[in-house]
KOLFI-724349 format. One line per 5 residues: number of its first residue (from 1); their letters; for each residue x, y, z of C-alpha. Coordinates in steps of 0.5 Angstrom, whole numbers, always signed. Example, Ala and Ser with C-alpha at 12.3 -4.5 7.8 and 13.67 -1.06 7.14 Angstrom:
BEGIN
1	as	+25,-9,+16  +27,-2,+14
***
This chain:
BEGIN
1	xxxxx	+200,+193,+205  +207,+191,+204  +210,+186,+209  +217,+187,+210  +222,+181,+213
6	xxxxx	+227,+185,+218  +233,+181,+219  +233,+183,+227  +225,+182,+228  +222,+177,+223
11	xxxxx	+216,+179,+219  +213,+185,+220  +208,+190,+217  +210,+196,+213  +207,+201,+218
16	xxxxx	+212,+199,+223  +217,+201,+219  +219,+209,+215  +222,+210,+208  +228,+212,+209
21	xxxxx	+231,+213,+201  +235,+210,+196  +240,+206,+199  +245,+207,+194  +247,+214,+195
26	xxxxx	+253,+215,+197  +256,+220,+202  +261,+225,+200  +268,+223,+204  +268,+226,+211
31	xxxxx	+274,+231,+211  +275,+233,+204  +273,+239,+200  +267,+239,+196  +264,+245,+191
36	xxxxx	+258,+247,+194  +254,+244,+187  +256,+237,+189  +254,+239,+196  +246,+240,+193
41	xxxxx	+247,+235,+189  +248,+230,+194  +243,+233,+198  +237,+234,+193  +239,+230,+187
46	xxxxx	+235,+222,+187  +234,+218,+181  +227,+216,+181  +228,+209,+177  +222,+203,+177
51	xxxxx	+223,+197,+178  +229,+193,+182  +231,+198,+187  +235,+198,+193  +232,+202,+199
56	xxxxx	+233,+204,+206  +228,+203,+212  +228,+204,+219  +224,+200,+223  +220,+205,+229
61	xxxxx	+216,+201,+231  +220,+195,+233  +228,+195,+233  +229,+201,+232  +235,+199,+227
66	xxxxx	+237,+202,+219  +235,+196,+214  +236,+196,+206  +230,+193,+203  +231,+190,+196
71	xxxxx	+225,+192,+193  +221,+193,+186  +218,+200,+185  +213,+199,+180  +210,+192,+184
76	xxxxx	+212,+193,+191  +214,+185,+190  +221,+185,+196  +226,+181,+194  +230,+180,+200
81	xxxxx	+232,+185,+206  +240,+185,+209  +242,+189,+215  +244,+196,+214  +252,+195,+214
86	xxxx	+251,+188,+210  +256,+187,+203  +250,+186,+198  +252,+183,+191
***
């Protein structure tokens, strides 16, 4: 079991908590055209990397509140945790 250290809660088990995908997707700009393929490929189109990757997760059974989570894929060892709007390095 992965124990996930949330910033607004502390440690946490992992089944407090719903995968919510890679955290460094970026969405296409509000208001601004895009072709139908960059639409799909936005929506349908993940990396699938092992090793360090960072991660979104939404704690459901706690504060409710979007966390990013870096985390190694092939280990499941979790390096450090920020809040969802926090500028990582």
């Amino acid at each position: 079991m992965l124990y996930i250290n949330c910033p607004h809660c502390g440690l946490r088990s992992q089944n407090e908590f719903a995968y919510g995908g890679d955290a460094t997707v970026k969405r296409p700009e509000l208001n601004k055209e895009i072709s139908d393929q960059e639409w799909d490929n936005f929506v349908y189109l993940r990396k699938s990397p092992r090793g360090k990757h960072l991660e979104l997760w939404h704690h459901i059974s706690g504060c409710r509140q979007w966390i990013k989570v870096e985390r190694d894929t092939s280990t499941h060892e979790i390096f450090k945790t920020y809040t969802a709007n926090e500028a990582i390095e």
